[in-house]
BAVEX-293885 format. One record per residue (C-alpha): residue number from 1; residue in three letters; x, y, z. Coordinates in nm, 2 decimals. Layout:
% BAVEX-293885
+------+------+--------+--------+--------+
| filo | roza |      x |      y |      z |
+------+------+--------+--------+--------+
|  NUM |  ala |      X |      Y |      Z |
...
+------+------+--------+--------+--------+
% end
This chain:
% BAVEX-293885
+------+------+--------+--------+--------+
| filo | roza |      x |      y |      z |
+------+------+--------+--------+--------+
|    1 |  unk |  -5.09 |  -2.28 |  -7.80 |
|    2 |  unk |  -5.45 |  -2.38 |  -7.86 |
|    3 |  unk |  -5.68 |  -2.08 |  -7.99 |
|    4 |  unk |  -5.89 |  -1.95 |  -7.71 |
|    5 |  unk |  -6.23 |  -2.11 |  -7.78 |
|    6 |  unk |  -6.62 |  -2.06 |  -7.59 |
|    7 |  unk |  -6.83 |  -2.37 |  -7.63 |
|    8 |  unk |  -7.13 |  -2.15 |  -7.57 |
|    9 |  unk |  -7.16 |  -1.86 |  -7.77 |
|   10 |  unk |  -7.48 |  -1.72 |  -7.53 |
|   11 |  unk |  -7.19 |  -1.76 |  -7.21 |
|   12 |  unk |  -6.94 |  -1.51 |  -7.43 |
|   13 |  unk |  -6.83 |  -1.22 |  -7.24 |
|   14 |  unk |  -6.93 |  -0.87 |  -7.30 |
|   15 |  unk |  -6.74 |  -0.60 |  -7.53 |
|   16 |  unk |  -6.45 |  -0.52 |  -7.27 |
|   17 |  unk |  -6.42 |  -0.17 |  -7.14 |
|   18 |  unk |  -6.18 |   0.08 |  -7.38 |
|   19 |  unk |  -6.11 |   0.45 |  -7.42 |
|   20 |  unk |  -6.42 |   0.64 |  -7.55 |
|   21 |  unk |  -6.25 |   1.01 |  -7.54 |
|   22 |  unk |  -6.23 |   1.19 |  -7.89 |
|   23 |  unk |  -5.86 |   1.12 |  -7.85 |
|   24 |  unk |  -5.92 |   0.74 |  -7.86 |
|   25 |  unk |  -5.73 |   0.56 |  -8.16 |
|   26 |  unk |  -5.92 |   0.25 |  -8.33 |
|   27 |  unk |  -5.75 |   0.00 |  -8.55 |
|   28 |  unk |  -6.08 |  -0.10 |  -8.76 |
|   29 |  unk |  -6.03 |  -0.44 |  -8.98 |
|   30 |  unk |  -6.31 |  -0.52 |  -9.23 |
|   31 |  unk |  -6.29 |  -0.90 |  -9.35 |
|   32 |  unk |  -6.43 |  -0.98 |  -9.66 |
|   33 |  unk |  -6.45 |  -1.29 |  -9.89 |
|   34 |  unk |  -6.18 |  -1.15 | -10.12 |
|   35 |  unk |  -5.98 |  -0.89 |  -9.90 |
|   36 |  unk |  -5.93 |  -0.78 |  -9.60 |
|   37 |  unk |  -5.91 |  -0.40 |  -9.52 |
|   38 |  unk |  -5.79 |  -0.18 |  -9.24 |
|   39 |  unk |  -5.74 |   0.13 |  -9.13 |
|   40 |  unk |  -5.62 |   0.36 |  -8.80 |
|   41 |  unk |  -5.89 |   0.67 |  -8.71 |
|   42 |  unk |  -5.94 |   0.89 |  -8.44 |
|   43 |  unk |  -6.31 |   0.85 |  -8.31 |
|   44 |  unk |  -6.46 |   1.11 |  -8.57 |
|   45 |  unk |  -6.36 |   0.84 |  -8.79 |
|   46 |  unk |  -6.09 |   1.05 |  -8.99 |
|   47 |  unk |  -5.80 |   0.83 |  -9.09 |
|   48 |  unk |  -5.46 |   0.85 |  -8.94 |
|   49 |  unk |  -5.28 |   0.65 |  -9.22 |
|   50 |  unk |  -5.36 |   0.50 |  -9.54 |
|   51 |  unk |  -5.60 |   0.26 |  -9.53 |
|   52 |  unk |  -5.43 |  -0.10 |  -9.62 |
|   53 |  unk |  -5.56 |  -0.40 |  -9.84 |
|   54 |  unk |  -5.44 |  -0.74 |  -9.84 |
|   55 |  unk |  -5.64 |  -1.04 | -10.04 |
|   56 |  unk |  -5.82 |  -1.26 |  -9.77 |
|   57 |  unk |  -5.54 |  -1.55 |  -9.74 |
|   58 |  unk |  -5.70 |  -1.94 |  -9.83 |
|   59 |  unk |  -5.72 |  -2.15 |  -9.63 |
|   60 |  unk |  -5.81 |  -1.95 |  -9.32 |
|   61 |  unk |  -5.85 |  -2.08 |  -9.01 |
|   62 |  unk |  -5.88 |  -1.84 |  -8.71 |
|   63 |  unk |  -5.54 |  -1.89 |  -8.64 |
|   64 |  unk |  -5.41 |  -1.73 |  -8.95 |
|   65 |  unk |  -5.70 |  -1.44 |  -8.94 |
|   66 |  unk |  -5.56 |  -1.37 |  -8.62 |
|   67 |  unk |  -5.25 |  -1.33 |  -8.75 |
|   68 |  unk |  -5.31 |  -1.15 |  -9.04 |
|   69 |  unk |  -5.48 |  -0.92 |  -8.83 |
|   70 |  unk |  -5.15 |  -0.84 |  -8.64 |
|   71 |  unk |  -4.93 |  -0.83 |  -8.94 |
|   72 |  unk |  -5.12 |  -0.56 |  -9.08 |
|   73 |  unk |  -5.15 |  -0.41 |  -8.71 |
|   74 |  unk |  -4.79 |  -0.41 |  -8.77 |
|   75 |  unk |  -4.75 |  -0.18 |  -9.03 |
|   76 |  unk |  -5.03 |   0.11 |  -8.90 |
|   77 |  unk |  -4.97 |   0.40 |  -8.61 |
|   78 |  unk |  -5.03 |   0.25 |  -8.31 |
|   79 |  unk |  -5.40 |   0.22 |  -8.19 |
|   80 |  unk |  -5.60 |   0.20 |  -7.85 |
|   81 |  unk |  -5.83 |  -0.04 |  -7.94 |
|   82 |  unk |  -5.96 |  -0.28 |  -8.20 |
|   83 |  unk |  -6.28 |  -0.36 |  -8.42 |
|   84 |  unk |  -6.33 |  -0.63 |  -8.66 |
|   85 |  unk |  -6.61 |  -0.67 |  -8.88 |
|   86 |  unk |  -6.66 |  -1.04 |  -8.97 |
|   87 |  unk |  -6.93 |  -1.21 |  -9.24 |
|   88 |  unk |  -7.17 |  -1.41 |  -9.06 |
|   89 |  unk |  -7.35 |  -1.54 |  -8.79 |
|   90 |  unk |  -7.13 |  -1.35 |  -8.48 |
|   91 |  unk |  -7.27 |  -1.32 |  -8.11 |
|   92 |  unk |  -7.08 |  -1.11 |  -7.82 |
|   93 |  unk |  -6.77 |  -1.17 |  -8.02 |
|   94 |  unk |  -6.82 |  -1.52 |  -8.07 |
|   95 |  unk |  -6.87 |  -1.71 |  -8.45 |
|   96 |  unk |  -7.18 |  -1.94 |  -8.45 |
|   97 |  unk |  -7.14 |  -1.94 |  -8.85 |
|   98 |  unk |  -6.93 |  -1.78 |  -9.11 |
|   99 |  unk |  -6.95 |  -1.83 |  -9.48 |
|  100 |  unk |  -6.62 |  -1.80 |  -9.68 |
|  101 |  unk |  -6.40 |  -1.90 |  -9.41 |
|  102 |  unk |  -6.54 |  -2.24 |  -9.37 |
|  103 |  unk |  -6.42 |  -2.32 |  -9.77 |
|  104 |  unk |  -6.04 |  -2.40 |  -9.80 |
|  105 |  unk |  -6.09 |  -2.19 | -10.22 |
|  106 |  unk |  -6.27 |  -1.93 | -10.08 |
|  107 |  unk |  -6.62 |  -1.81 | -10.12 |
|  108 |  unk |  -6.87 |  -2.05 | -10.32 |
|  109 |  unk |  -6.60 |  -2.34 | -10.27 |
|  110 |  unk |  -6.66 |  -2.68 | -10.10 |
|  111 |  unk |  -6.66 |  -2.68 |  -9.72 |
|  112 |  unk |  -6.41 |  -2.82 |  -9.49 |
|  113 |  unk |  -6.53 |  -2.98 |  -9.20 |
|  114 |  unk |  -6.20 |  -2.97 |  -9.05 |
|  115 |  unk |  -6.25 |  -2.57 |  -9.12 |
|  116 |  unk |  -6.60 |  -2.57 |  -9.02 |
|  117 |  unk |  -6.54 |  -2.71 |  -8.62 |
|  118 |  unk |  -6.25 |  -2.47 |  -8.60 |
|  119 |  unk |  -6.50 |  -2.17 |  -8.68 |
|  120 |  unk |  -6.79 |  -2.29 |  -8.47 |
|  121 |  unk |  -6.74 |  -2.11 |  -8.14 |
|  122 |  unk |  -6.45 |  -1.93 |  -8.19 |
|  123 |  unk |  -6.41 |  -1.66 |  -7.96 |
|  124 |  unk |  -6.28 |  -1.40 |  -8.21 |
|  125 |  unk |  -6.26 |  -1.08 |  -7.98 |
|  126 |  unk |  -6.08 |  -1.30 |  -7.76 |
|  127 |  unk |  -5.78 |  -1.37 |  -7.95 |
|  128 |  unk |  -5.73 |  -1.09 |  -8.13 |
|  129 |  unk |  -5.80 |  -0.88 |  -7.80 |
|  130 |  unk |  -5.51 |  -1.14 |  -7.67 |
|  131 |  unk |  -5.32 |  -1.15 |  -7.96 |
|  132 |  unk |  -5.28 |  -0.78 |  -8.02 |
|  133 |  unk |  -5.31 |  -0.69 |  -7.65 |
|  134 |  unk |  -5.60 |  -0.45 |  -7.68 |
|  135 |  unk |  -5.98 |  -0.39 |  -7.61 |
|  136 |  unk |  -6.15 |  -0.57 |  -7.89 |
|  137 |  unk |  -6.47 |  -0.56 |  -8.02 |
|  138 |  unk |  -6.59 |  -0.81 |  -8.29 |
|  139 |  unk |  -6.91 |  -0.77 |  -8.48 |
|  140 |  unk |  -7.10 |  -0.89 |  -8.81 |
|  141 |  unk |  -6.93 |  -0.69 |  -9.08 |
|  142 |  unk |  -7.23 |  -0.55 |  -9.23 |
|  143 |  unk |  -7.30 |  -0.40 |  -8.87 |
|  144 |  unk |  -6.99 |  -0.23 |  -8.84 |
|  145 |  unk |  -7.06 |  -0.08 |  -9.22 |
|  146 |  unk |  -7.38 |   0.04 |  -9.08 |
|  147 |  unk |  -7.25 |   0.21 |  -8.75 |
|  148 |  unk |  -7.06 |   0.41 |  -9.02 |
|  149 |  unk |  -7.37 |   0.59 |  -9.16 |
|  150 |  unk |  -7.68 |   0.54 |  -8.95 |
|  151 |  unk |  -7.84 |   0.85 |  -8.85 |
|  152 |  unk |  -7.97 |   0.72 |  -8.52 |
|  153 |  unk |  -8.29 |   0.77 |  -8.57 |
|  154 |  unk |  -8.61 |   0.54 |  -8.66 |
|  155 |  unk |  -8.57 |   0.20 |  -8.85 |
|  156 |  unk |  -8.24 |   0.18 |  -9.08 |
|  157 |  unk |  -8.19 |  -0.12 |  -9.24 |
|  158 |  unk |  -7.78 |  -0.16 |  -9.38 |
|  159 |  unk |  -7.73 |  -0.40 |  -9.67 |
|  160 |  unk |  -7.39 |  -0.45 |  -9.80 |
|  161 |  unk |  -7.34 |  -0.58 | -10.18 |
|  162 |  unk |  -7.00 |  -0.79 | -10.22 |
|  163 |  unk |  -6.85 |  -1.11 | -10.23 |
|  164 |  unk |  -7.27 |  -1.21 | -10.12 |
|  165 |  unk |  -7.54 |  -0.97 |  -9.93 |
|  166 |  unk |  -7.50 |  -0.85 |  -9.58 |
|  167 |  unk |  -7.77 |  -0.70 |  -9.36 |
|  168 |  unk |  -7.76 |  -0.51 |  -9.05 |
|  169 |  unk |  -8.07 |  -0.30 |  -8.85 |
|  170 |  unk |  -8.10 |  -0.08 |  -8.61 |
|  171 |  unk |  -8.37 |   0.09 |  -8.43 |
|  172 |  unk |  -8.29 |   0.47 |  -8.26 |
|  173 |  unk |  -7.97 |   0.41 |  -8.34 |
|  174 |  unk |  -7.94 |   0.05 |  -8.12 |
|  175 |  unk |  -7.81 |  -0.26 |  -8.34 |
|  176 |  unk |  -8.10 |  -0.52 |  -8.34 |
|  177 |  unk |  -8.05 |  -0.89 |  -8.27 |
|  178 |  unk |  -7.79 |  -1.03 |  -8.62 |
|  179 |  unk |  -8.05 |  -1.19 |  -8.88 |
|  180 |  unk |  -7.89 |  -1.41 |  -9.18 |
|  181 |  unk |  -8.19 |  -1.40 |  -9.36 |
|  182 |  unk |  -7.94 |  -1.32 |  -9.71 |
|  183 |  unk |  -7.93 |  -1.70 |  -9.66 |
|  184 |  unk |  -8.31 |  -1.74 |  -9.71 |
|  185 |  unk |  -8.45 |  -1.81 | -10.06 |
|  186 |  unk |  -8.58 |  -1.51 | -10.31 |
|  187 |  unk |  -8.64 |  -1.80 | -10.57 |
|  188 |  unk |  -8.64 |  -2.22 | -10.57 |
|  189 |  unk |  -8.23 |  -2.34 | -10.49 |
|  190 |  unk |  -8.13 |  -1.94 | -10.51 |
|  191 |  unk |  -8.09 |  -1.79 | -10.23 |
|  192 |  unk |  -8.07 |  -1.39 | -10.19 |
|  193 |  unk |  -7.69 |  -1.40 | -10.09 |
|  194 |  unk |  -7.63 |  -1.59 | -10.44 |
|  195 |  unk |  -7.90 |  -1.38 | -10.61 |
|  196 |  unk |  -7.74 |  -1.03 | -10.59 |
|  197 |  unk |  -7.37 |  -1.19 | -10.50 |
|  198 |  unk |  -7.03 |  -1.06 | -10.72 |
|  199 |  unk |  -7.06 |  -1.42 | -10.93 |
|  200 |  unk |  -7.40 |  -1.31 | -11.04 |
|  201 |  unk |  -7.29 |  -0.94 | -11.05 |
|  202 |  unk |  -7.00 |  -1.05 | -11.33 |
|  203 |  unk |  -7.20 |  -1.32 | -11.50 |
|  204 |  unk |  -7.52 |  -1.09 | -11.58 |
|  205 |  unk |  -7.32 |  -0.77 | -11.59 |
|  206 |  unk |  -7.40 |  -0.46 | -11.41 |
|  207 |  unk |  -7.72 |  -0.33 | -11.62 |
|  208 |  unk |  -7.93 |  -0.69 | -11.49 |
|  209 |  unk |  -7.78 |  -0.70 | -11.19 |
|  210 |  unk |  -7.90 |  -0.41 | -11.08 |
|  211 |  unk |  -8.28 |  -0.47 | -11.20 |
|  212 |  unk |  -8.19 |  -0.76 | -10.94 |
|  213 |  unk |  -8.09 |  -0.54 | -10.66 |
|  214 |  unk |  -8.38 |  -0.30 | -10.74 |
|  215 |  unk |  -8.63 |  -0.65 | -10.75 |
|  216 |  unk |  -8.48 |  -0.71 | -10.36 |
|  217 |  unk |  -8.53 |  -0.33 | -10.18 |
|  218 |  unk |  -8.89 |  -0.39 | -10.37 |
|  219 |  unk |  -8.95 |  -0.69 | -10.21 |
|  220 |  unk |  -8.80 |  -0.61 |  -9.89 |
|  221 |  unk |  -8.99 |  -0.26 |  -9.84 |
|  222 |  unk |  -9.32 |  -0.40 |  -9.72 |
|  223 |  unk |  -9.13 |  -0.66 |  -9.49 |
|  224 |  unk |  -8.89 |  -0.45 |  -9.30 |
|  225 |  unk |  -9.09 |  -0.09 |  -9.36 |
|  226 |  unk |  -8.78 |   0.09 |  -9.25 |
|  227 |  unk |  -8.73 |   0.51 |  -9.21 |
|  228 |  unk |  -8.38 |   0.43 |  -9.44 |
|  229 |  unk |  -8.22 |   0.23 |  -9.66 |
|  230 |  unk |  -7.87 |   0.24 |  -9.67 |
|  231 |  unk |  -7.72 |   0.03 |  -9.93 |
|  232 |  unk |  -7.34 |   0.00 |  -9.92 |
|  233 |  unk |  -7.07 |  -0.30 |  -9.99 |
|  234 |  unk |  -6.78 |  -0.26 | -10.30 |
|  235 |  unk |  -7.06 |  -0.35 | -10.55 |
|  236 |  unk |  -7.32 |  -0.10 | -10.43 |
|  237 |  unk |  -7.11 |   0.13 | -10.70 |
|  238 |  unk |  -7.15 |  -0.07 | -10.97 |
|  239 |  unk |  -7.55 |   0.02 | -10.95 |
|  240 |  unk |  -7.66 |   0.16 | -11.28 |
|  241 |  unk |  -7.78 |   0.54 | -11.29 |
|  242 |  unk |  -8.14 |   0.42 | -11.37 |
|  243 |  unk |  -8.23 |   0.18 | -11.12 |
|  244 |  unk |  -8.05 |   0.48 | -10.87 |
|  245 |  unk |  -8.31 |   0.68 | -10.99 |
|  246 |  unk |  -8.60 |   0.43 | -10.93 |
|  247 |  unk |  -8.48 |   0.33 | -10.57 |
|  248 |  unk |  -8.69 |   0.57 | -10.40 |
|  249 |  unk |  -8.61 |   0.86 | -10.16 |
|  250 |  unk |  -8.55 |   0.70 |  -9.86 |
|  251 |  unk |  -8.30 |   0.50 |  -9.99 |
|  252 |  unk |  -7.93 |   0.61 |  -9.98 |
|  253 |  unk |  -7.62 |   0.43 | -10.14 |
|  254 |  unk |  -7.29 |   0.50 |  -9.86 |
|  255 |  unk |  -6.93 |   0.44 |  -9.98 |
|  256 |  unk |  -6.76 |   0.11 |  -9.89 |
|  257 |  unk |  -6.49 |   0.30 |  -9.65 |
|  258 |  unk |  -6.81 |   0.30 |  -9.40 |
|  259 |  unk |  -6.70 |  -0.02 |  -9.30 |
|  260 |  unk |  -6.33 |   0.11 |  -9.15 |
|  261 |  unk |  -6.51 |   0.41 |  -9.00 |
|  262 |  unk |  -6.76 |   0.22 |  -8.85 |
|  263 |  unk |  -6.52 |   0.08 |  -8.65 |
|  264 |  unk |  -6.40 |   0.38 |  -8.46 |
|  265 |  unk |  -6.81 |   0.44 |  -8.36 |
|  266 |  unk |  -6.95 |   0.06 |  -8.34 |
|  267 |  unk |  -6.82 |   0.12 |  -7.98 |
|  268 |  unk |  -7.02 |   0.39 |  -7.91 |
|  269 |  unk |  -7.36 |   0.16 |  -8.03 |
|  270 |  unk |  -7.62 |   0.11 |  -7.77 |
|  271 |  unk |  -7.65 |  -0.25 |  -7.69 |
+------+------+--------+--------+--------+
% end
């Protein structure tokens, strides 16, 4: 059966209507360049089983994320509803760009085209809202790790640190218009995504890859001029005690699990 495709992402259809009662039940699926997480919470976010982890399967095309995302699915309590954060370029559900998935290795690998066309346009919420026979919602990941922690209230800017750099913002708590500006250079043929990404992270070590991160919240303060900073990802951990220390007040390091409980509230974003 041919995977349920949109030719234009600006025709996608809304988020579909789903429970929104404290008793609602989210399966919420992080996918990442290297693994892909899950977890079932109620909508205060606490966990209703332990959270699962499989490595991200290569070559992926949507097919078999679909389908990992139901295998999984599988093997948690039953949920109500679904949210899957996705690295990217994603509109109302719909992939206009995604990095890793496009690269038959994985992250940093060469692109398939073949990969590439089965990406572009993919209705995502669709088939795994089809697939999994549930309200789906399907966001940027770095979005979904921010509607884990924002407070709601002024400018927060959300960047993840992983596998590359993700970015979300919101403004009174509503999620602003995606920007993959990661993908934008900080130096000549080095772009930020490469710049603070895990190959860097490994080759320099965590002491200069740090000065790094601390050399991109500079740089980035007078552009974005944000109320909070919230830095999260699986690497955001691996920043040294004394570029902590020099971050500056109004910036605040979040554990990675935002990203699962940010699924159970993405749905209760204004957008």
């Amino acid at each position: 059966m041919p995977e349920p495709r949109t030719p234009d992402p600006r025709q996608a259809t809304h988020r579909p209507p789903a429970p929104d009662d404290a008793a609602t039940i989210t399966l919420s699926v992080d996918c990442g360049g290297s693994g892909i997480k899950a977890a079932v919470l109620d909508a205060a976010g606490t966990a209703h089983a332990e959270p699962v982890r499989v490595p991200t399967p290569y070559p992926l095309p949507p097919s078999r994320l679909v389908e990992t995302i139901a295998e999984i699915a599988a093997g948690l309590p039953p949920a109500q509803r679904v949210t899957v954060g996705l690295p990217g370029m994603i509109r109302r559900g719909v992939v206009v760009h995604t990095p890793h998935y496009i690269r038959p290795r994985g992250p940093r690998t060469a692109v398939s085209a073949e990969l590439a066309d089965a990406w572009r346009s993919m209705d995502v919420q669709a088939a795994v809202g089809e697939r999994l026979g549930l309200p789906a919602l399907v966001l940027n990941d770095a979005e979904v790790h921010g509607a884990g922690v924002i407070a709601a209230s002024g400018l927060e800017l959300v960047l993840t640190l992983g596998t590359g750099l993700g970015s979300a913002l919101f403004l009174g708590g509503s999620l602003a218009p995606h920007l993959e500006w990661s993908h934008a250079p900080v130096r000549p043929r080095t772009t930020y995504d490469e710049f603070v990404g895990e190959p860097e992270r490994r080759r320099l070590g965590n002491a200069l890859w740090s000065r790094r991160v601390l050399r991109v919240v500079e740089g980035l303060r007078p552009v974005f001029w944000w109320d909070r900073l919230y830095l999260g990802g699986g690497n955001a951990r691996q920043i040294t005690r004394g570029v902590l220390d020099r971050l500056g007040d109004d910036v605040v390091v979040v554990p990675n699990s935002a990203a699962l409980v940010g699924g159970a509230r993405a749905w209760s974003l204004p957008r």
